[in-house]
C-alpha positions as CSV (number, residue, x, y, z in Angstrom):
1,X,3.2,20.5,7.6
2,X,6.4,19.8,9.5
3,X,9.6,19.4,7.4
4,X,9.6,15.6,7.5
5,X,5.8,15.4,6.6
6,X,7.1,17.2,3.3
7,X,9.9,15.3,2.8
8,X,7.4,12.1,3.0
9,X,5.0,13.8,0.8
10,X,8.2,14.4,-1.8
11,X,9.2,11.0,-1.9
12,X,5.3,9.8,-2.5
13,X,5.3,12.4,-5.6
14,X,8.7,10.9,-6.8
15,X,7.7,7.3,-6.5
16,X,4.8,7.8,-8.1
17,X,6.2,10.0,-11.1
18,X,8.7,7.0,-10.9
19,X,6.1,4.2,-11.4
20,X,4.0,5.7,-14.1
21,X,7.5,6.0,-16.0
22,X,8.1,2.3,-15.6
23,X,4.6,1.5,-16.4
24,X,5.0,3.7,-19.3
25,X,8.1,1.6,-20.7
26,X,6.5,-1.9,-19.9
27,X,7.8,-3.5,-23.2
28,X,4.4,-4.2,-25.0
29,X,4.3,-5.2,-29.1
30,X,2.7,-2.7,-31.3
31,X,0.2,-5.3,-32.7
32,X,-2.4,-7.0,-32.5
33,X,-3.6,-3.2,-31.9
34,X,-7.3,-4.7,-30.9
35,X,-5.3,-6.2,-27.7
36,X,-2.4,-3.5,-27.3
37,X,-4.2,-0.6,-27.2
38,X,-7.0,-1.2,-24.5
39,X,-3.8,-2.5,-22.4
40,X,-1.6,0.7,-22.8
41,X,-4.7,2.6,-22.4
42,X,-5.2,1.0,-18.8
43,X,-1.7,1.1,-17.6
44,X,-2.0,4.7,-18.4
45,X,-5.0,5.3,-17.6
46,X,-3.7,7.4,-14.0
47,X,-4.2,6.2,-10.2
48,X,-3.0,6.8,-7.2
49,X,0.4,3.6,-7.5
50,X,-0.6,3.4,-3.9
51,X,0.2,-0.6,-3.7
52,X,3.4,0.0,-6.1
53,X,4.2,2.7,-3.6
54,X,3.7,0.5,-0.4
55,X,6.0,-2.3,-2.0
56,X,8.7,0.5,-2.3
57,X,8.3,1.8,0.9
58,X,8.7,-1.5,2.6
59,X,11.4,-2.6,0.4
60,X,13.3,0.1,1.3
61,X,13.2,-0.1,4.8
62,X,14.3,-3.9,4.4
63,X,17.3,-3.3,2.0
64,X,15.7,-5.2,-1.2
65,X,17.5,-5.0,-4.3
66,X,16.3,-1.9,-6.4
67,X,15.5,-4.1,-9.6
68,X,13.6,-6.7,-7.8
69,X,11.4,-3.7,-6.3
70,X,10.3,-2.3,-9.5
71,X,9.3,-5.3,-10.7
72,X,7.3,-6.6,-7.8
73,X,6.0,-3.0,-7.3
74,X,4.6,-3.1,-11.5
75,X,3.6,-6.7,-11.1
76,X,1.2,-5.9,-7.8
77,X,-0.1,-2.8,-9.9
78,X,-1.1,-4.5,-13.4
79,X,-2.2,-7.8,-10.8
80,X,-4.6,-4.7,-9.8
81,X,-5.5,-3.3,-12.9
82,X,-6.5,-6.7,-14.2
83,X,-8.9,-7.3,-11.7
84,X,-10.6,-3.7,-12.4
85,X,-10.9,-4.4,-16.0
86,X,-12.6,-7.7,-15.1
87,X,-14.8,-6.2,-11.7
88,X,-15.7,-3.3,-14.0
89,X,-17.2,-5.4,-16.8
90,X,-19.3,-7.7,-13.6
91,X,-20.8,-4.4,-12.0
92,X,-20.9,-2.7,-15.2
93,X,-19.3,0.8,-14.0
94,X,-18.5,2.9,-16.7
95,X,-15.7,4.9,-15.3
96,X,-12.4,4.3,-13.7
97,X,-9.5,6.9,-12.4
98,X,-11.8,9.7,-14.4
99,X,-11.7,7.9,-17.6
100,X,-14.2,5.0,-19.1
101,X,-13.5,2.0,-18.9
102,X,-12.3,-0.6,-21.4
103,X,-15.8,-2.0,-22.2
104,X,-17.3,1.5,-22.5
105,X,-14.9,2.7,-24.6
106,X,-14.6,-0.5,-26.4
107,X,-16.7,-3.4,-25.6
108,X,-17.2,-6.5,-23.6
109,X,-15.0,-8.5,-25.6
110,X,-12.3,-6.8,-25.9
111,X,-12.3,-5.6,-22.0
112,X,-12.1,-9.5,-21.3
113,X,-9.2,-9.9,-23.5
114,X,-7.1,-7.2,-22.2
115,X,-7.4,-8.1,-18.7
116,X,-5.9,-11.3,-20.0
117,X,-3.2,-9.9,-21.1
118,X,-2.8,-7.6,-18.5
119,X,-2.9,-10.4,-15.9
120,X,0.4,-12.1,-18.1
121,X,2.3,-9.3,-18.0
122,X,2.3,-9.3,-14.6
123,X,3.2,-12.7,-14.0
124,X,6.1,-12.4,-16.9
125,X,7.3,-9.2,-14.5
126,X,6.9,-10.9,-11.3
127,X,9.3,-14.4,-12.5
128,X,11.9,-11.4,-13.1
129,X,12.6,-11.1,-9.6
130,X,16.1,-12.4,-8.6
131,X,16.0,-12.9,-4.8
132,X,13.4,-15.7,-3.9
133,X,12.0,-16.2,-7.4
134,X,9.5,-19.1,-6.4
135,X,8.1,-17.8,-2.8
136,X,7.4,-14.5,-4.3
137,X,5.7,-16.1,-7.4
138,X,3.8,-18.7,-5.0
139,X,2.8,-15.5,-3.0
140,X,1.4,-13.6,-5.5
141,X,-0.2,-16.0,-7.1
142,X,-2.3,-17.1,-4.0
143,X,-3.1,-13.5,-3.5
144,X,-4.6,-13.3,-7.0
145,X,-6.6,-16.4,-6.4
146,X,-7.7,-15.0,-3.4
147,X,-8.7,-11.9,-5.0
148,X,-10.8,-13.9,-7.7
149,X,-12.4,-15.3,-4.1
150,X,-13.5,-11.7,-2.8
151,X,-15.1,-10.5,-5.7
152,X,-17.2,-14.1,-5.8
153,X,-18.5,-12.9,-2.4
154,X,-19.1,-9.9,-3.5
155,X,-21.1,-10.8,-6.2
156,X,-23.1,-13.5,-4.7
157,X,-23.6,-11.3,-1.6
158,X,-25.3,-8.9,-4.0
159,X,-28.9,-7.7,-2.9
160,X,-28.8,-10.2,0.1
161,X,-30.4,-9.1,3.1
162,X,-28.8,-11.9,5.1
163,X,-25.6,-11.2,4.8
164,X,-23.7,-10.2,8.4
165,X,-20.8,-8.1,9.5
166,X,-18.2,-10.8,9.5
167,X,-19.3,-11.9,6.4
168,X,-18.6,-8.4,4.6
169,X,-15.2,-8.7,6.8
170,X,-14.5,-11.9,5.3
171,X,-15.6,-10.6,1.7
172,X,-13.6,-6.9,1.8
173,X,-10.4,-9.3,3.5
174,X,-10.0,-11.4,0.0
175,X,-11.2,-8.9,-2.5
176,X,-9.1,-5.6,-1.0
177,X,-7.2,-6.5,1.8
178,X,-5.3,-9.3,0.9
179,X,-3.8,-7.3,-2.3
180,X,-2.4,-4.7,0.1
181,X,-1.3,-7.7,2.3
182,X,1.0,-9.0,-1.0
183,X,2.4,-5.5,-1.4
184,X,4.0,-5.4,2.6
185,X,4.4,-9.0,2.1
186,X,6.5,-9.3,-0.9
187,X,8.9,-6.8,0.4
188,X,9.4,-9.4,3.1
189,X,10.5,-11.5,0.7
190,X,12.2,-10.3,-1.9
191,X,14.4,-8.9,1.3
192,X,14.8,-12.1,2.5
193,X,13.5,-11.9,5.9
194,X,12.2,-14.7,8.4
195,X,8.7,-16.1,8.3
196,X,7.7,-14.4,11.3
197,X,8.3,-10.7,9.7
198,X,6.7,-12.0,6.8
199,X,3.5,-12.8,8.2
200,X,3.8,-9.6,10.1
201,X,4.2,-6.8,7.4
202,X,1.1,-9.3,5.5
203,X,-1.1,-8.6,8.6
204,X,0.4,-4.9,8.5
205,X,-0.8,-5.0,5.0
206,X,-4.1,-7.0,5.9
207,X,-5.1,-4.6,8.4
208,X,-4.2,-1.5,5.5
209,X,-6.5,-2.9,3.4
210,X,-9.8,-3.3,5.5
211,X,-9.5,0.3,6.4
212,X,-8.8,0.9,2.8
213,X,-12.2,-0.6,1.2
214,X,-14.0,0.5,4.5
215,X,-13.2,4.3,3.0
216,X,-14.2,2.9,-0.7
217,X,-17.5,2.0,0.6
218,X,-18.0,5.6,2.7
219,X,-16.7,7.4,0.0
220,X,-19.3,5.7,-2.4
221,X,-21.9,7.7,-0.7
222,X,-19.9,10.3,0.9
223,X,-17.5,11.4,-2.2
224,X,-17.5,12.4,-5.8
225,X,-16.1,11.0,-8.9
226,X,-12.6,12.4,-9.7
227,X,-12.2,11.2,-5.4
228,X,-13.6,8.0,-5.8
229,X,-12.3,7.5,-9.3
230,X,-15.5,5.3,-10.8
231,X,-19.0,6.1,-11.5
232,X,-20.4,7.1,-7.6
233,X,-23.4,5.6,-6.3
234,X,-22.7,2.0,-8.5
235,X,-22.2,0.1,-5.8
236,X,-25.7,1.4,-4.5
237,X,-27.5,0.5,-8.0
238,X,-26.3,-3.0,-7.8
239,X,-27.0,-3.9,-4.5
240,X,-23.6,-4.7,-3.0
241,X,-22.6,-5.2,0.5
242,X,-21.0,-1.9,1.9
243,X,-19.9,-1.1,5.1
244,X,-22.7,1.3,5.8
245,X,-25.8,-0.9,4.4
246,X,-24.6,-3.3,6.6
247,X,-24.1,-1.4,9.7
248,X,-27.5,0.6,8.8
249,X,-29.5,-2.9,8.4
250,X,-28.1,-4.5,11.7
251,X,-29.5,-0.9,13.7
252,X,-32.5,-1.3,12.5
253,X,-33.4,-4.0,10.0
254,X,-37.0,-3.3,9.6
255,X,-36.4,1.3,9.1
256,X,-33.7,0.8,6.9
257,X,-35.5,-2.2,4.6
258,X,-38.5,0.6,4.4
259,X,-36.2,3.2,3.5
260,X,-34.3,1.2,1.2
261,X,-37.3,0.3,-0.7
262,X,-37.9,4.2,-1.2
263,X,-34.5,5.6,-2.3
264,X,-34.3,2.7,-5.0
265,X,-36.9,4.4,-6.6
266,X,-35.2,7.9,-6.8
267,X,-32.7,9.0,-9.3
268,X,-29.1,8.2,-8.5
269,X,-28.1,11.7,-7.1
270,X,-31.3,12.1,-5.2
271,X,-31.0,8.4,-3.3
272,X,-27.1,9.5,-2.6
273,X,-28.1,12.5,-0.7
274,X,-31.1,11.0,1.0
275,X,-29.0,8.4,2.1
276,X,-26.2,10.6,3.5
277,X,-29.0,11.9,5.5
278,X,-30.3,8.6,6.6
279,X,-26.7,7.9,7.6
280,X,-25.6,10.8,9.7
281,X,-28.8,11.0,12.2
282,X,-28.3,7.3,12.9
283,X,-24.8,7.4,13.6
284,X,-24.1,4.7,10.7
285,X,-21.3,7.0,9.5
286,X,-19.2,7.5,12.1
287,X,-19.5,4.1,13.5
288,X,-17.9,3.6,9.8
289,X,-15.2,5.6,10.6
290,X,-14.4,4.0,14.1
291,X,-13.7,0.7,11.7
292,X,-11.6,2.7,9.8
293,X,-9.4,4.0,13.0
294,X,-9.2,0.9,14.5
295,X,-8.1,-1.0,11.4
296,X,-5.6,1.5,11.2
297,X,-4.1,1.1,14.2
298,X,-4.0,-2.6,13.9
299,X,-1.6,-2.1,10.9
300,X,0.3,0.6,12.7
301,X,1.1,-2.3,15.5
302,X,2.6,-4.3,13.3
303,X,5.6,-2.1,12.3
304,X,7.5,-3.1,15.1
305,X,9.2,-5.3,12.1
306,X,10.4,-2.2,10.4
307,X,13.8,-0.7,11.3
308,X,13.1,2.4,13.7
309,X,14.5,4.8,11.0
310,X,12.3,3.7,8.5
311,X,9.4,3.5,10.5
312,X,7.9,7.0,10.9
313,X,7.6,6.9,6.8
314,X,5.0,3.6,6.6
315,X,3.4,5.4,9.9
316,X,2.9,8.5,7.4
317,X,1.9,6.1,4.9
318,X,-1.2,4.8,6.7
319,X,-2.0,8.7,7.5
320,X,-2.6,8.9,3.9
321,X,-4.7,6.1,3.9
322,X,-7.0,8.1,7.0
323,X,-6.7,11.2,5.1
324,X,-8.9,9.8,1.8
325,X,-12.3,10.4,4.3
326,X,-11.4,12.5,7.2
């Protein structure tokens, strides 16, 4: 690594040391324990910060107050965490960032509850914000409705042969993308910039994001757990859209419904790796990966909003994004 790729690296570590501290500190009463606990357990609970981190990064390029940054940055991260708490419950995955999840460890009930609660701290963090109050609350309160939108696809796309490629584009855009769209986006604003660099850094964001689920769904098949950070293969057991049964039933819909049919009927680990096989000699996996690239690059063309000193450091950003697969 050259010296500025370390640098970069360094700053990533320090951010992140520097969210978990903040998350750590969130000012949460002691009792009711039944709803404190499961909520300090979550925002504890480890991940990579990678949207709190983005919200920094772009902040910083665009001269946003400090304050207002932290706050947007924790809001955007417990916006996140709620909606795990509440997906994990739906698809009934039993771990998340290496550790169960609330209604494993718990139960149903009180995995509901603390998303609740999780999704109210968030909004009492983002109304902190000083510069733009009601556009950044208006934005990040469409994203989370938006967000609510994706995972309805999701589940009603579950075990549906029918379902097309622009269809799992328009799914993965409102359940994943558009989250990483507020995190560029909010920057924006809370830096007071025009509409047009708004919109912008959201489509910088956007484009983030598709690559970003487009690697969840490979690394489903194609990872392991402390890389994917849930229980691998889940996705597969419930029947959800991916990338790769998509692109593998458009090939060849008739083959892949046969050889569906069969690894359904194997144990989890057995299906994964007959799959992976299935998916390399039919070219399914790197025309995943071409998505990936492309969707990358479409972000990467939208920086021309970002100062030229500041640039080179959300350019290294998306290179960690490409670096989670390849």
């Amino acid at each position: 690594m050259n010296q500025d790729t370390d640098l970069f690296s360094d700053q990533i570590k320090s951010l992140r040391a520097e969210i978990d501290g903040a998350l750590s500190t969130i000012d949460l009463p002691s009792r009711p324990e039944y709803l404190y606990t499961p909520i300090r357990y979550t925002l504890l609970g480890g991940g990579k910060r990678l949207r709190a981190i983005l919200v920094h990064l772009v902040g910083e390029a665009l001269g946003a107050d400090r304050e207002d940054l932290i706050n947007a940055g924790l809001a955007v991260e417990l916006l996140h965490s709620f909606t795990l708490v509440h997906d994990d419950i739906m698809d009934q995955d039993n771990i998340r960032h290496g550790q169960e999840t609330i209604h494993e460890k718990w139960d149903q009930s009180t995995a509901i509850l603390s998303g609740d609660g999780i999704y109210v701290v968030s909004q009492l963090l983002i109304s902190k914000i000083k510069t733009k109050t009601l556009p950044a609350i208006h934005a990040f309160n469409k994203a989370a409705l938006i967000v609510c939108e994706g995972q309805a696809y999701d589940k009603a796309f579950e075990n549906n042969n029918d379902i097309s490629l622009s269809d799992y584009f328009l799914m993965i855009e409102k359940k994943t993308a558009w989250l990483i769209g507020l995190c560029a986006e909010m920057s924006g604003i809370i830096s007071d910039q025009s509409e047009e660099t708004i919109n912008k850094l959201r489509l910088f964001g956007l484009n983030l994001g598709r690559a970003f689920q487009i690697q969840d769904d490979i690394l489903e098949v194609y990872g392991d757990v402390e890389t994917v950070g849930k229980s691998l293969g889940s996705d597969l057991i419930s029947g959800k859209q991916t990338i790769l049964t998509v692109l593998a039933r458009e090939d060849n819909q008739e083959e892949w419904s046969s050889f569906w049919e069969n690894i359904k009927k194997m144990e989890i680990q057995a299906a994964i790796l007959h799959l992976r096989d299935y998916l390399n000699r039919k070219n399914i996996i790197e025309k995943a990966y071409k998505y990936v690239e492309e969707y990358v690059g479409k972000a990467r063309g939208k920086l021309d909003v970002i100062p030229l000193s500041h640039r080179d450091k959300l350019k290294q950003f998306t290179n960690i994004i490409l670096k989670r697969v390849k």
